[in-house]
C-alpha positions in Angstrom: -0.5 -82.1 54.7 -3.4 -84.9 54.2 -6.5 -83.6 52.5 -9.3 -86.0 52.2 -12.8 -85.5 51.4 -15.8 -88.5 52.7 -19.2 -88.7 53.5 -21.0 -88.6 56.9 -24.6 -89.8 57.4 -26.3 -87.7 59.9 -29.1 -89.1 62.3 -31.9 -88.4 59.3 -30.1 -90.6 56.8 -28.8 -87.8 54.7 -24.9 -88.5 53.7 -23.0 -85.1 54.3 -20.0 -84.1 51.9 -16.8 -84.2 54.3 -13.4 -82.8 54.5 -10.2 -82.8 56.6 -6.8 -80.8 56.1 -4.7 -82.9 58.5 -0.9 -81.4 58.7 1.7 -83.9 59.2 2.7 -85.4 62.7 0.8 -84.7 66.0 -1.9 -81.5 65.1 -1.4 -78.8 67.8 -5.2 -78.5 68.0 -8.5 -79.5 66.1 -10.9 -77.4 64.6 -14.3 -78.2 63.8 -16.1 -75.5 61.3 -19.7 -75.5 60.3 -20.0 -72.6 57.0 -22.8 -70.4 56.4 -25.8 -69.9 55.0 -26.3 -71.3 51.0 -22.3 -71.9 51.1 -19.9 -75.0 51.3 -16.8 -75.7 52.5 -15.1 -75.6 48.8 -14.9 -71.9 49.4 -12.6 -72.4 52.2 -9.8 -74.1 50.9 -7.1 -71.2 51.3 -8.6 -71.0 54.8 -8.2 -74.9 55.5 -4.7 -74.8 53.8 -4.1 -72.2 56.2 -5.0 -74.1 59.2 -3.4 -77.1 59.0 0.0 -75.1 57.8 -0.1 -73.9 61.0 0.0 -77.1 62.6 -4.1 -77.0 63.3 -6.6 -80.0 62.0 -9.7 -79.1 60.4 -12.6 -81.0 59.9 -15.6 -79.5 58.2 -18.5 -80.3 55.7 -21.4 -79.9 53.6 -24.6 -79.0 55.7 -27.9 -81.1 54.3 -29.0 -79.1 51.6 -26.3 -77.5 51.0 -22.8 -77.8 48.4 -22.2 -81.7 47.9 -24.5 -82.8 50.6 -28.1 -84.5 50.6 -30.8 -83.6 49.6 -30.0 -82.9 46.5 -33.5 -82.3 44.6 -33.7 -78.4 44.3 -37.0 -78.3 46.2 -35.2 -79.2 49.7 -31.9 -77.3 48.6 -31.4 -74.7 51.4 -34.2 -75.8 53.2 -34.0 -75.6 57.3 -36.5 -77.7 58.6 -35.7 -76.9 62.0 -32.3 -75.4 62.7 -31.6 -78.1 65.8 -31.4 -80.5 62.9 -28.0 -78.1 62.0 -26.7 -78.4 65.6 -27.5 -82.2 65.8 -25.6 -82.6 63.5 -22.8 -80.8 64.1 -22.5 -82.9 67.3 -22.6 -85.9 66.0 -19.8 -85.1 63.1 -17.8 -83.9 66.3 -18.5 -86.8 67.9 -17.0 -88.9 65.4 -14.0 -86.7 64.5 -12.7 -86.5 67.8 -12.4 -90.7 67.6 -9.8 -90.2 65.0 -7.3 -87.9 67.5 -5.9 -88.5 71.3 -8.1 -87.3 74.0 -5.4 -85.2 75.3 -5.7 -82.8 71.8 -7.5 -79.2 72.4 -10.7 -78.8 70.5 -12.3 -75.6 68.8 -15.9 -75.3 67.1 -16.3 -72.3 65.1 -18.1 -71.0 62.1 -18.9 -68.4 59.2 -21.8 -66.0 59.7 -25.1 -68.6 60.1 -22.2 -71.3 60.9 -21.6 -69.5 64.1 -24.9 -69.7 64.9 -24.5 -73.1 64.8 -21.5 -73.5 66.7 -23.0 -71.1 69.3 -26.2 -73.4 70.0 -23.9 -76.3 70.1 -21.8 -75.2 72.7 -24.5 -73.9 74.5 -26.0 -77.5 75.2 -22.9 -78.6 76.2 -19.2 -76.5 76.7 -17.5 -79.0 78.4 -15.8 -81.0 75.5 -14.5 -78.1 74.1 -11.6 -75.3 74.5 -12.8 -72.5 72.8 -15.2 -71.4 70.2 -14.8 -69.3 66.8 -17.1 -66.9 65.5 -16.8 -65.8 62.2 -19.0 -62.8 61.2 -21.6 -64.1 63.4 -25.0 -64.4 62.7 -26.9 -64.2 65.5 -29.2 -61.0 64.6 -29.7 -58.8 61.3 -31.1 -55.4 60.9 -34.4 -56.1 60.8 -36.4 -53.6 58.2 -39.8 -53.0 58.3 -40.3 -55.7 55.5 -38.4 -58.4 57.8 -40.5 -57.4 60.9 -44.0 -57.8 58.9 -42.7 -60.9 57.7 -41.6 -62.1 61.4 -44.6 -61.6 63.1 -46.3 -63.9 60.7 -43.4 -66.2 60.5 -44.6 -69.2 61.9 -47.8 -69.7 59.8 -45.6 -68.3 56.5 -43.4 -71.6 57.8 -46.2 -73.9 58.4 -48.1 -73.2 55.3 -45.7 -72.1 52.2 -42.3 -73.3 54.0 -40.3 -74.0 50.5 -41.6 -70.5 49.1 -38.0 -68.4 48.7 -39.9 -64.7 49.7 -37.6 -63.9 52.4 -35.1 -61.4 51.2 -31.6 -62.0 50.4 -28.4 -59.7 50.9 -27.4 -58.9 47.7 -23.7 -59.2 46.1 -22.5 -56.3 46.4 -24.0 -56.5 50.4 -21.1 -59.3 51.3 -17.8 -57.2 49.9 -16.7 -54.0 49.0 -14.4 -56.4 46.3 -15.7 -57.1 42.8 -13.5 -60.2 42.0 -15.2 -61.8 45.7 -18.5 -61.2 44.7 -18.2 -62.5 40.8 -16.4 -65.9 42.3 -19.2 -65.6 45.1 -21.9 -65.3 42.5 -20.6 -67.8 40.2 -19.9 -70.7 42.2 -22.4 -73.7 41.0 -22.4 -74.8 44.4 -23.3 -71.7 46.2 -27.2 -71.2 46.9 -28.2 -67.7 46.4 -31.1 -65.5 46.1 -34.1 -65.0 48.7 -34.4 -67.6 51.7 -37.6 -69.9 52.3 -39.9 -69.0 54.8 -39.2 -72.2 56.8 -35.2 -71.8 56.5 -36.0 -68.3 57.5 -38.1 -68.4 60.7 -35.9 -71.1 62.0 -33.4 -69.1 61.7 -35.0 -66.2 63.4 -35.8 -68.5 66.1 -32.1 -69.8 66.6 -31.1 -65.6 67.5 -33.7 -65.8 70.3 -31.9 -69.0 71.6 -28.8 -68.0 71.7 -29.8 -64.2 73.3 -31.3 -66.0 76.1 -28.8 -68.4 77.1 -25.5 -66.3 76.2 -25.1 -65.0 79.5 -24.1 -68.9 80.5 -21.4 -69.0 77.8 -17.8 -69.3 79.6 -15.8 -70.8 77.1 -12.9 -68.9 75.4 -14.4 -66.9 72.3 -12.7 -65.5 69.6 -15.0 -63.1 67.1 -13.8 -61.3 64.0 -16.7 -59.0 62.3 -16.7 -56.5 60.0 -17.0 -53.0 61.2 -18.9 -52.7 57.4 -21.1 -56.1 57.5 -24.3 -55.2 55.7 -25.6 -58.8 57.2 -24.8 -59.7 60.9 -25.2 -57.3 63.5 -21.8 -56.4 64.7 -23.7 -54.6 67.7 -25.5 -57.9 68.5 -22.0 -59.9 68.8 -20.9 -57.2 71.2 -23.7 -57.7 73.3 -23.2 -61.2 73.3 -19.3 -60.7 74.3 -20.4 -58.5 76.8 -23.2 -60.7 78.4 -21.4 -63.9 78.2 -19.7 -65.2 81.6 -16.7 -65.6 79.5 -13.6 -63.8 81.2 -11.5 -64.7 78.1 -12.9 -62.7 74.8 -11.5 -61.2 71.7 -13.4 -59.2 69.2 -10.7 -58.2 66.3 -12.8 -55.7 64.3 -12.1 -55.2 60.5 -12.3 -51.2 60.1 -14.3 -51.4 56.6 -14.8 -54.7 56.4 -18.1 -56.5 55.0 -19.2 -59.8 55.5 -17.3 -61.6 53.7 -14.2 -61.2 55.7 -12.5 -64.8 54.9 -13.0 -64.5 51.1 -12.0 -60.4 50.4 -9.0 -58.8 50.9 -9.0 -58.4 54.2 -8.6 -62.3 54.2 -4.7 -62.5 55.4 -4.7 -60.3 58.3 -7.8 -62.1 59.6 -6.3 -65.7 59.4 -3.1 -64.4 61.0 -4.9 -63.2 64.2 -7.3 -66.2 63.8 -4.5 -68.4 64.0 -2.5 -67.0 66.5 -5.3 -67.0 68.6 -6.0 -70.8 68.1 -2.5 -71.7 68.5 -2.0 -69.5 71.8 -5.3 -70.9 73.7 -4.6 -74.5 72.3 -1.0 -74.2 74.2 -2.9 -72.8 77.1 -5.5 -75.2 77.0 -2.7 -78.5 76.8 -0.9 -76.8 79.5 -3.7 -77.0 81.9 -4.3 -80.8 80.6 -0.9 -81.6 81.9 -1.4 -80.0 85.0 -4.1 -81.6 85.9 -2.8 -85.1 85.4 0.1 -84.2 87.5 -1.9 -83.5 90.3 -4.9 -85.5 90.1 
């Protein structure tokens, strides 16, 4: 297995922390994976180690703002300007990934929570250079308390006029897992941004669910979606909707009986990378099996 880490510079000039796990010979598939909200892709090592064990290259990195990734002054840490900057970007670090492998190799885009959002809107402006997509815990709605519905109907303004002010309200710890020892590395990970969101992160955010709940009914790509039948954060119910309006004829939902949100992190953590990975592995055979058929009969 290779593991490197580099730098990306996305299209506003910000370098972006990078890292591959590359197994060794011809990857069965690549993986692009975007992680969530006030995280970084250091948490995913066992994950990544995981992946490319299995034969499966993954690319990932540090969104702006975010673990080892610019802007590093703490008044644009965490800070969404507008979420397309998230998707741009994620397009464009595709872009040039997919220069280092054979066109003929099956690629996935897939996430954690707010990094299947990501992936979501992504695909959404375009499926066609892509096999399948992953969603981890989606976040693509929350329970929305009266607090969070005051807040949203003056979200715009609270964006346009205080937009670094953190006075949207945060999951807390004990919110992600039902696990003490993934909380405490949660909570003490330097990298890791915690604590209430910014009203501009926040609205954009709330903004990205409505783009996705419009346009989901055009998604036909292969999806795979784990959630937690516990998640105190994303709205399992709103990834089932979005299974079941999606065009898709090819969908998996494996749900975690009691599990929170952090699904890849607790204990649940080796069951859900098994089915994960069979799931890439068996679509990325399906998907290079079609490839060859269509060059043999052009």
């Amino acid at each position: 297995m290779r593991i490197e880490s580099s730098t990306f510079q996305n299209g506003r000039g910000q370098l972006l922390h990078c890292v591959q796990y590359v197994p060794p010979g011809t990857p069965k598939a690549l993986l692009i994976f975007h992680h969530g909200y006030g995280e970084h892709t250091g948490r995913y090592e066992y994950v990544f180690k995981l992946l490319a064990d299995a034969g499966i290259a993954l690319h990932a990195y540090d969104c702006h703002g975010h673990g080892r990734s610019e802007p590093t002054s703490q008044r644009d840490r965490a800070l969404i300007w507008k979420f397309q900057h998230l998707v741009d970007d994620l397009l464009a670090f595709s872009k040039d990934v997919k220069l280092q492998y054979s066109s003929r190799i099956p690629i996935f885009v897939g996430g954690q929570s707010m990094g299947s959002l990501v992936a979501l809107h992504a695909v959404l402006r375009d499926q066609s250079p892509w096999d399948g997509i992953i969603l981890g815990t989606a976040t693509i709605h929350v329970e929305m308390t009266w607090y969070l519905r005051m807040q949203a109907m003056v979200g715009n303004l609270l964006a346009t006029a205080i937009p670094r002010a953190r006075i949207v309200p945060a999951v807390r710890g004990e919110d992600m897992s039902a696990d003490a020892a993934t909380i405490r590395v949660m909570e003490e990970d330097p990298y890791n941004n915690l604590g209430n969101l910014r009203a501009r992160t926040a609205n954009e955010i709330l903004k990205a669910f409505g783009h996705v709940a419009r346009l989901e009914s055009s998604l036909h790509l292969p999806i795979y979606a784990h959630h937690g039948t516990q998640d105190r954060l994303a709205d399992l119910q709103a990834v089932k909707r979005l299974l079941r309006n999606a065009s898709s004829r090819d969908v998996t939902l494996f749900e975690v009986e009691g599990g929170y949100h952090e699904l890849f992190m607790g204990p649940e953590k080796d069951i859900v990378m098994q089915r994960m990975i069979q799931w890439l592995l068996q679509h990325a055979d399906f998907a290079s099996t079609a490839a060859k058929n269509a060059n043999n009969n052009p």
